[in-house]
C-alpha positions as CSV (number, residue, x, y, z in Angstrom):
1,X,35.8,1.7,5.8
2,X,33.3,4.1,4.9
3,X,34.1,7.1,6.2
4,X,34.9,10.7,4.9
5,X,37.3,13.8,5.4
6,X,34.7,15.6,7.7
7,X,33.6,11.8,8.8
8,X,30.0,12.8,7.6
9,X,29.5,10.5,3.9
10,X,25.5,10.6,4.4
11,X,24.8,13.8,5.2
12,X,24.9,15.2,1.2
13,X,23.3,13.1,-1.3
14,X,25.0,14.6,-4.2
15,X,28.2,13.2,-4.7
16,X,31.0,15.7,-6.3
17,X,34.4,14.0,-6.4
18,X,36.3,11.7,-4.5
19,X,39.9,12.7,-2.1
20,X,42.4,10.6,-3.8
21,X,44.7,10.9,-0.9
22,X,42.0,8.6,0.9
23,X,40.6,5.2,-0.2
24,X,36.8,5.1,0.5
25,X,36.4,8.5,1.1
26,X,34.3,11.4,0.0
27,X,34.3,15.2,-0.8
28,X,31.5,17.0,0.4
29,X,30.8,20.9,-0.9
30,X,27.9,21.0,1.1
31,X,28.4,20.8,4.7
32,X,24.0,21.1,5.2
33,X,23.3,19.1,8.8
34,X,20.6,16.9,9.6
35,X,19.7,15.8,13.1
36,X,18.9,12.3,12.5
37,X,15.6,10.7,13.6
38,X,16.9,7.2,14.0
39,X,15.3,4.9,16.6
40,X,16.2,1.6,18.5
41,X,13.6,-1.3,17.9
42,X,15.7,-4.0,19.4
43,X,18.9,-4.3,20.5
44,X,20.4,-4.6,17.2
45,X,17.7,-3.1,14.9
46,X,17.6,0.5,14.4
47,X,15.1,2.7,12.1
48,X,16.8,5.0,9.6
49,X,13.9,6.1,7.4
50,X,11.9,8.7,7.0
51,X,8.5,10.6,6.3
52,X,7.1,12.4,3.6
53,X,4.0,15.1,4.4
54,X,4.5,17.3,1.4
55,X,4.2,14.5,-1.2
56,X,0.0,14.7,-2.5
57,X,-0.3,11.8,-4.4
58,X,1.5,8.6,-3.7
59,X,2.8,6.9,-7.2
60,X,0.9,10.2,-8.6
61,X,-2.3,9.0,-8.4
62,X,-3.5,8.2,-4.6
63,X,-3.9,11.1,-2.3
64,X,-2.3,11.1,0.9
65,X,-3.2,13.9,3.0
66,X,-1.5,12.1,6.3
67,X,1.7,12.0,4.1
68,X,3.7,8.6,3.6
69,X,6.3,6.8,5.9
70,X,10.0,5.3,3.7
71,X,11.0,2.6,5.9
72,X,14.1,1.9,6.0
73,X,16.2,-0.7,8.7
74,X,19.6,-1.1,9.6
75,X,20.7,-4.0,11.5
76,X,24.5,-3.5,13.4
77,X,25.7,-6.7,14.1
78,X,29.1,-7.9,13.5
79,X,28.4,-7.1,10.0
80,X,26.1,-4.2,9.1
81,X,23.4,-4.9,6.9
82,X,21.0,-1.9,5.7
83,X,17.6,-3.1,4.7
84,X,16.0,-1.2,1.3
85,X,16.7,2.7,1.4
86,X,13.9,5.2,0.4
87,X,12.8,7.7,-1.8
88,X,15.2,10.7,-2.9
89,X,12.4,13.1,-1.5
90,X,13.9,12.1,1.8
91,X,17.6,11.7,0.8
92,X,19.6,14.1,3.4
93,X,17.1,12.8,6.1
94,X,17.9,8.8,5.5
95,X,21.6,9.5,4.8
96,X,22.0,11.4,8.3
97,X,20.2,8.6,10.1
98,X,22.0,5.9,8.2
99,X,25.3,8.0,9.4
100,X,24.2,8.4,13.3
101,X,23.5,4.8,13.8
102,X,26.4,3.5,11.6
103,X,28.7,5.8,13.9
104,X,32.1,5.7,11.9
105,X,31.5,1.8,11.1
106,X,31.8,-0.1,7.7
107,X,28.4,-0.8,5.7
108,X,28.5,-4.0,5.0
109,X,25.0,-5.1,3.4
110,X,22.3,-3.4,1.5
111,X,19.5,-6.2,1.0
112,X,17.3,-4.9,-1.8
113,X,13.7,-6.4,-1.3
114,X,12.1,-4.1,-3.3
115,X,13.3,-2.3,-6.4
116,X,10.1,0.5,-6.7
117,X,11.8,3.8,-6.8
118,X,10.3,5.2,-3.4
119,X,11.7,2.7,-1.4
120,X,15.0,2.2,-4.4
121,X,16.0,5.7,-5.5
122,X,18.6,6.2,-3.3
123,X,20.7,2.9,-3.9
124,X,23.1,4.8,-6.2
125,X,23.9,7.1,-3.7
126,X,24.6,4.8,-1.5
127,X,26.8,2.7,-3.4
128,X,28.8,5.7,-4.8
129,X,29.2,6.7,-0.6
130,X,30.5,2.6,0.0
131,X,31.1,1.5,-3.3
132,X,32.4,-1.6,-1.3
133,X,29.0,-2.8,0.3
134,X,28.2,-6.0,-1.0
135,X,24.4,-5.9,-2.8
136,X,22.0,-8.6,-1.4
137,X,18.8,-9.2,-3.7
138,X,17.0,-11.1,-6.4
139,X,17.9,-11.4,-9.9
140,X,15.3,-9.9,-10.8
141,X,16.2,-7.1,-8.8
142,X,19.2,-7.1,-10.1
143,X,18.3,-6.8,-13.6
144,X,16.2,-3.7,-12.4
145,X,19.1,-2.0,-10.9
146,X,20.5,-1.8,-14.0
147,X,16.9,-0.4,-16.2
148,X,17.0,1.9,-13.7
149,X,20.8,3.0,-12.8
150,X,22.4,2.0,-16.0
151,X,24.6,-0.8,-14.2
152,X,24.4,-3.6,-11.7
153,X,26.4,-3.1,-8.8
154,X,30.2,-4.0,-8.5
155,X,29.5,-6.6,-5.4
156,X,26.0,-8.4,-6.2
157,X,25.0,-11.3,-4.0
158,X,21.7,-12.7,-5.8
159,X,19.8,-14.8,-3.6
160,X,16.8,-17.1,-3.9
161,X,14.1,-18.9,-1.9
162,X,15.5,-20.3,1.3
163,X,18.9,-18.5,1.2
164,X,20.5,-17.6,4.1
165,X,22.9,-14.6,5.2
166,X,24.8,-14.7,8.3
167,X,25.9,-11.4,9.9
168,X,27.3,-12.7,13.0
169,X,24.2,-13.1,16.2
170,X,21.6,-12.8,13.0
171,X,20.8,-15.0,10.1
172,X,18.6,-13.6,7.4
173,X,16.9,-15.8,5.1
174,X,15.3,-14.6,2.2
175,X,11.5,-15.3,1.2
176,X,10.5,-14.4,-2.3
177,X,7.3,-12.7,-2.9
178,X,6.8,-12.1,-6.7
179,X,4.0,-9.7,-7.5
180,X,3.5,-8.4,-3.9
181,X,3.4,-6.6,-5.8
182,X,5.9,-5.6,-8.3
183,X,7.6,-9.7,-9.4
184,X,11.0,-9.0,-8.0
185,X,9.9,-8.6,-4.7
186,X,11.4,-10.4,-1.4
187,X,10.9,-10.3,2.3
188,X,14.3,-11.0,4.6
189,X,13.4,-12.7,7.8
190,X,15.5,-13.1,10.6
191,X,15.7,-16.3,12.5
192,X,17.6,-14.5,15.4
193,X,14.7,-12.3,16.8
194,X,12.1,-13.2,14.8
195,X,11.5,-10.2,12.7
196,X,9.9,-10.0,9.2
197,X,10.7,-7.3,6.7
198,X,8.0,-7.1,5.0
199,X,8.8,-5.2,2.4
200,X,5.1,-3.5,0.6
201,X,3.1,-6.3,2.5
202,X,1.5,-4.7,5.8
203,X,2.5,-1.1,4.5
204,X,-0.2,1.3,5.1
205,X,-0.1,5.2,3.8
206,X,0.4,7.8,6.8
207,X,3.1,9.6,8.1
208,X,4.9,8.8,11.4
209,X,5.4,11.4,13.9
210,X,7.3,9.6,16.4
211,X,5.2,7.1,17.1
212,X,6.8,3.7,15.9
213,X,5.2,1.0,16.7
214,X,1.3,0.3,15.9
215,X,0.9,-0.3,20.1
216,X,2.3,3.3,20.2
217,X,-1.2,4.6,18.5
218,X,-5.0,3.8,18.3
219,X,-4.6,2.6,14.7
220,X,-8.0,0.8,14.6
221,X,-9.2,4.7,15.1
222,X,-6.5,6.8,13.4
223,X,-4.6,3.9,10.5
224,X,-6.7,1.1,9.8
225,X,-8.4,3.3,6.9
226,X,-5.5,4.1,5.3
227,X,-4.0,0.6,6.1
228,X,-7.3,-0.6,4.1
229,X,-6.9,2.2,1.3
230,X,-3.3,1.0,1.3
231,X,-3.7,-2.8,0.6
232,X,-6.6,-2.8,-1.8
233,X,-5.2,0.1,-3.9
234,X,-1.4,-1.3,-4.5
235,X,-1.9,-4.7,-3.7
236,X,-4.9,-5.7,-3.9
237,X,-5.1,-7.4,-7.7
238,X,-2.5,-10.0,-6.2
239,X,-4.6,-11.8,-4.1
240,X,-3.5,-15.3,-4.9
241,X,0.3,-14.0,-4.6
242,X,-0.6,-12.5,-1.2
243,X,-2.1,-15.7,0.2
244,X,0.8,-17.4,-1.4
245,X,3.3,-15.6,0.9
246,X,0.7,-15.8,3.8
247,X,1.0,-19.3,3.8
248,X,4.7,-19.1,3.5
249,X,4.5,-16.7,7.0
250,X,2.0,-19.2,8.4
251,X,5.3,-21.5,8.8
252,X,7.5,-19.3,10.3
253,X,7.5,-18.2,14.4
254,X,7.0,-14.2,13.5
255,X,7.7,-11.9,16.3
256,X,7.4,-8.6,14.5
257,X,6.5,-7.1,11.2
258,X,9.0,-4.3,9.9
259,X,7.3,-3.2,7.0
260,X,8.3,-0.2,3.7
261,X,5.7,1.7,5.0
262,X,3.4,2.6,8.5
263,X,3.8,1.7,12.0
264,X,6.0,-1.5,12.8
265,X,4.3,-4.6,14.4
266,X,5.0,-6.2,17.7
267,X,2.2,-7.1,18.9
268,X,-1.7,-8.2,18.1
269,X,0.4,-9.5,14.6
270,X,-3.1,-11.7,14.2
271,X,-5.4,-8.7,13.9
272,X,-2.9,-7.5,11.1
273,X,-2.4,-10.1,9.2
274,X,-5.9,-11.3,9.6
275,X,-6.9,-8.7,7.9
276,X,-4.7,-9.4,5.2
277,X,-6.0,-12.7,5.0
278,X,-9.6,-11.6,4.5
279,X,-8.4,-8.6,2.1
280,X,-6.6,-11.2,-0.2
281,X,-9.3,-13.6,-0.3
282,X,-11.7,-10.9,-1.4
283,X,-14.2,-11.7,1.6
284,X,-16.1,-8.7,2.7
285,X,-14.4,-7.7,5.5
286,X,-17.8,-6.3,6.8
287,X,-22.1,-7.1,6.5
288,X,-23.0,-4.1,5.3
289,X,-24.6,-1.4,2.5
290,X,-22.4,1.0,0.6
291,X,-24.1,3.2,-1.9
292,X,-22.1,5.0,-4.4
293,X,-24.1,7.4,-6.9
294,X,-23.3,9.4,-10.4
295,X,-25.4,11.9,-10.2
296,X,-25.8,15.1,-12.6
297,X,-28.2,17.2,-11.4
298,X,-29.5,15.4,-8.2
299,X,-32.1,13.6,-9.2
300,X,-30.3,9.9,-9.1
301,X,-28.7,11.2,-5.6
302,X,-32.0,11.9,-4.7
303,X,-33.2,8.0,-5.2
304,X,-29.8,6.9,-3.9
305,X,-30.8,8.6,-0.7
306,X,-34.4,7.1,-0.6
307,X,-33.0,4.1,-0.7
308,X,-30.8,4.9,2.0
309,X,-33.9,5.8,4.5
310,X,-35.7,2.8,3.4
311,X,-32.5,0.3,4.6
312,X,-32.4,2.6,7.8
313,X,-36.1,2.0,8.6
314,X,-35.5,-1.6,8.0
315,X,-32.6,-1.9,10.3
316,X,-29.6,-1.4,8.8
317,X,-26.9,0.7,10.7
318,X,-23.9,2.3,9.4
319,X,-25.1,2.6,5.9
320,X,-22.0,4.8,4.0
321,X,-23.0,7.1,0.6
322,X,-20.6,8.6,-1.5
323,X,-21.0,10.9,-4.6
324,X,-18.8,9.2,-7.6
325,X,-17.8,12.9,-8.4
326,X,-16.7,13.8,-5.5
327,X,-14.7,11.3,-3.4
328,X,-11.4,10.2,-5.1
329,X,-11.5,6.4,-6.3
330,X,-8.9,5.0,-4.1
331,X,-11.7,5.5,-1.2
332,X,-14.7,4.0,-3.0
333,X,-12.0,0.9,-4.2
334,X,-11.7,0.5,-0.7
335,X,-15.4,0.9,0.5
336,X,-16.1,-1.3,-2.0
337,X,-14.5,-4.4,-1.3
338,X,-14.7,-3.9,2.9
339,X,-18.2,-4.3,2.2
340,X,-20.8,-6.9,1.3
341,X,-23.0,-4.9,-0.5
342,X,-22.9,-1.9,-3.0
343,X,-25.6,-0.1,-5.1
344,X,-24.7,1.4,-7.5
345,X,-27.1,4.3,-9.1
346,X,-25.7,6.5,-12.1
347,X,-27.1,8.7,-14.5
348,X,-26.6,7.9,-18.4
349,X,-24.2,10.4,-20.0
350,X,-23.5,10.4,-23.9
351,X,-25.6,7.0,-24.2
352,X,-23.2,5.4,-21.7
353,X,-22.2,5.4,-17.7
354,X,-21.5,8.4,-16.1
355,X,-18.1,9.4,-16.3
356,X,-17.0,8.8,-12.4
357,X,-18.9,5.8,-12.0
358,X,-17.6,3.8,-15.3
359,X,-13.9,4.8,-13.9
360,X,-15.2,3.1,-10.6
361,X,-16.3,0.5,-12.1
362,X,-13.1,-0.1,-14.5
363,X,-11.0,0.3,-11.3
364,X,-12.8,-2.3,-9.3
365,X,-12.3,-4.7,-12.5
366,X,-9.1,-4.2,-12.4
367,X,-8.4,-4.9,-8.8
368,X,-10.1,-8.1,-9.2
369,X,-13.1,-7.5,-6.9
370,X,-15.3,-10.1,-6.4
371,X,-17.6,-12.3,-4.1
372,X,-20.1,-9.2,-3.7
373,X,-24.0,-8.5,-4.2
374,X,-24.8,-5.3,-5.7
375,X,-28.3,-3.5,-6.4
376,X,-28.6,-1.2,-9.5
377,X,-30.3,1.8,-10.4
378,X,-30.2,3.8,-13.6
379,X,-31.5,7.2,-14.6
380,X,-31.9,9.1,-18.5
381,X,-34.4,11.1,-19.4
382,X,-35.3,9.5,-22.7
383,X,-33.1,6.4,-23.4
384,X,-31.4,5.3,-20.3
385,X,-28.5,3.0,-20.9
386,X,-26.3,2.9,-17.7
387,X,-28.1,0.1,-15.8
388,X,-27.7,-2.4,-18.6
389,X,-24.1,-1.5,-19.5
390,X,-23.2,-1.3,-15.5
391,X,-24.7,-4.9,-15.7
392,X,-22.6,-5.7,-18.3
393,X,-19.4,-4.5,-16.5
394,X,-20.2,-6.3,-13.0
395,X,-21.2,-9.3,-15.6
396,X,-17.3,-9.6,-16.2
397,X,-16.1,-9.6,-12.7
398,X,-16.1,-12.7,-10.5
399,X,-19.4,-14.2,-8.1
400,X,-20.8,-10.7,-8.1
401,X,-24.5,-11.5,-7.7
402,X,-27.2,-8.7,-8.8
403,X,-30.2,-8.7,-7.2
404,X,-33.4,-8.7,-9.2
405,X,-34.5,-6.2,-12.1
406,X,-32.5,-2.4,-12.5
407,X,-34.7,0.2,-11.4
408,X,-35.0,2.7,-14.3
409,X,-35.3,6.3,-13.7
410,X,-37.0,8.9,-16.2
411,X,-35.4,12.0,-15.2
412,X,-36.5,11.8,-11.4
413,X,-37.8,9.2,-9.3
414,X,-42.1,8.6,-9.5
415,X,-44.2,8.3,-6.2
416,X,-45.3,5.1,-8.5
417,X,-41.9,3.8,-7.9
418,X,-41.7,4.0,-4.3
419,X,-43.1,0.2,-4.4
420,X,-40.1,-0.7,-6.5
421,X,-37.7,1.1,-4.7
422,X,-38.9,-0.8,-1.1
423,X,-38.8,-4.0,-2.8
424,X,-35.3,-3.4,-3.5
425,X,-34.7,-2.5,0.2
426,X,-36.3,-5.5,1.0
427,X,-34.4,-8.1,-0.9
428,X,-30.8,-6.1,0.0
429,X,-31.8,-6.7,3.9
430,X,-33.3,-10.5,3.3
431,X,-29.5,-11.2,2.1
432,X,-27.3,-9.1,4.3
């Protein structure tokens, strides 16, 4: 059993010493409380994560100014089986809710389906809290555990494809899901109530205050963004993986999606995972125009937005425009690929692409995007380069059609371009 002098072996995640006048037990210096902020999803399914809203970049490089969710799952059956902890930014907060639900009962299980140190970082802590819990994950996993932690645990259980674990009422089986998007992930779904955990796969950035469940919030309105920004950003390079484990899901009778991170699915699971479906397949999730623009003194903005009017008068609604400089990559990934077609207009800098737009443009490569049409325009006041070496990157990247010639900019746009510019209008429209 689990348990402590004070009975309270979560509530400090810095281990100090052990009693040695009690087996299992712990010594706590600090004697900090935590409320928990647990919650029932089913009768045996409780949440013990947590939230993050001071964190500014996710994996230091994605901003998240609605914070980030650590989901986290425990399952009290007639064996206890934690699913993944979370990151140690949240440590005291999942420890007290891992205590409160527990209640003074053993830990029996920790399935591991995801070893990426915000959803892994506290696994030493736990085990050194219950060094008897018995270690359910990959062997890949495993081998992590010890890069990371300097050892394997004491009680490993490695699993594979179709394994199953019974906890008494539940049986988990174990689906693996390499490069969704690390390669030792797996999901754990159990046959019992019908729940998928998830682990990455339908995450979405964003805080939760409360609010659960995606039926507890207008997340079309207030998450789908992020939920987009999410996918494409962390997962979306692993298309072929993500349809792999989509068919996988296909042949199972899913009830609800627990994933690492967001709101928790249990119902309109089609919309989500639709939109999965169309994300990993690299289809355009929507007909429409996105310009981005890298402009240095306004003059290439000032064509980007000509062109802009022109589409309007032509018909086209919900045109978006975003300055390269000025609106962080992670958001033009994501415009990118949701939809069908992009311009692209950047000023030449130092005989090559401006600086924000060749990082677009090496991002997008690297996220494998595809199946788009893009116009071009270019701009350099006496040997303007970008267009051809913007043609050059797109020329690399899969079925991205560019319509007709660049239009080239000397310095500013003519009145005897205005011709060239409509033309362009007109043969973005005749294909959208």
């Amino acid at each position: 059993m689990c348990v402590s002098e004070n009975n309270r072996i979560f509530a400090n995640p810095i281990i100090l010493s052990r009693n040695p006048s009690a087996k299992n037990s712990i010594v706590h210096t600090d004697n900090t409380f935590h409320m928990h902020t647990s919650r029932k999803i089913t009768q045996d399914l409780f949440y013990v994560g947590a939230s993050d809203r001071r964190l500014a970049l996710f994996e230091n490089i994605y901003p998240i100014p609605r914070g980030v969710s650590y989901n986290s799952y425990l399952l009290m059956d007639e064996k206890t089986a934690l699913l993944d902890t979370a990151d140690a930014a949240v440590a005291e907060q999942f420890f007290a809710n891992v205590e409160a639900v527990l209640s003074g009962r053993r830990l029996d299980y920790l399935v591991v389906n995801h070893m990426e140190p915000d959803h892994a970082a506290l696994i030493s802590g736990l085990l050194l809290r219950c060094p008897e819990v018995t270690v359910v994950t990959t062997a890949k996993a495993a081998q992590m555990m010890e890069q990371f932690f300097g050892n394997k645990p004491e009680n490993l259980q490695v699993v594979k494809e179709g394994d199953t674990l019974c906890t008494g009422r539940h049986t988990l089986s174990f689906i693996m899901a390499p490069m969704v998007h690390w390669p030792e992930v797996m999901m754990t779904y159990d046959t019992t109530d019908k729940i998928l955990f998830s682990a990455d796969a339908f995450g979405t950035f964003g805080a939760l205050s409360g609010n659960l469940f995606a039926d507890e919030v207008d997340f079309v309105r207030d998450w789908l963004e992020d939920a987009r920004r999410y996918y494409i950003n962390i997962v979306g390079k692993y298309g072929v993986q993500v349809q792999n484990v989509l068919k996988k899901a296909a042949t199972l009778d899913i009830q609800m999606i627990c994933p690492l991170h967001g709101p928790v699915w249990r119902s309109n699971l089609d919309f989500f995972i639709g939109k999965h479906d169309v994300w990993s397949r690299y289809e355009p999730e929507d007909r429409g125009v996105v310009i981005v623009y890298g402009s240095i003194y306004g003059h290439t903005e000032s064509a980007a937005m000509r062109l802009g009017m022109l589409l309007a008068e032509r018909g086209v609604k919900g045109i978006k425009a975003y300055d390269a400089s000025h609106t962080d990559a992670s958001q033009l990934v994501a415009e990118c690929f949701r939809y069908s077609h992009v311009v692209f207009a950047s000023s030449t800098y130092n005989n090559g692409i401006f600086t924000p737009m060749e990082g677009l443009l090496l991002d997008l490569k690297a996220h494998a995007w595809q199946k788009r049409t893009v116009a071009l325009i270019e701009n350099g006041s006496w040997a303007p380069q970008s267009g051809k070496l913007m043609r050059a990157e797109l020329e690399q990247m899969k079925d991205i059609v560019i319509l007709g010639d660049i239009l080239t900019l000397k310095s500013a746009l003519q009145p005897s371009q205005e011709e060239a510019l409509a033309a362009m209008a007109d043969q973005i429209v005749s294909t959208l």
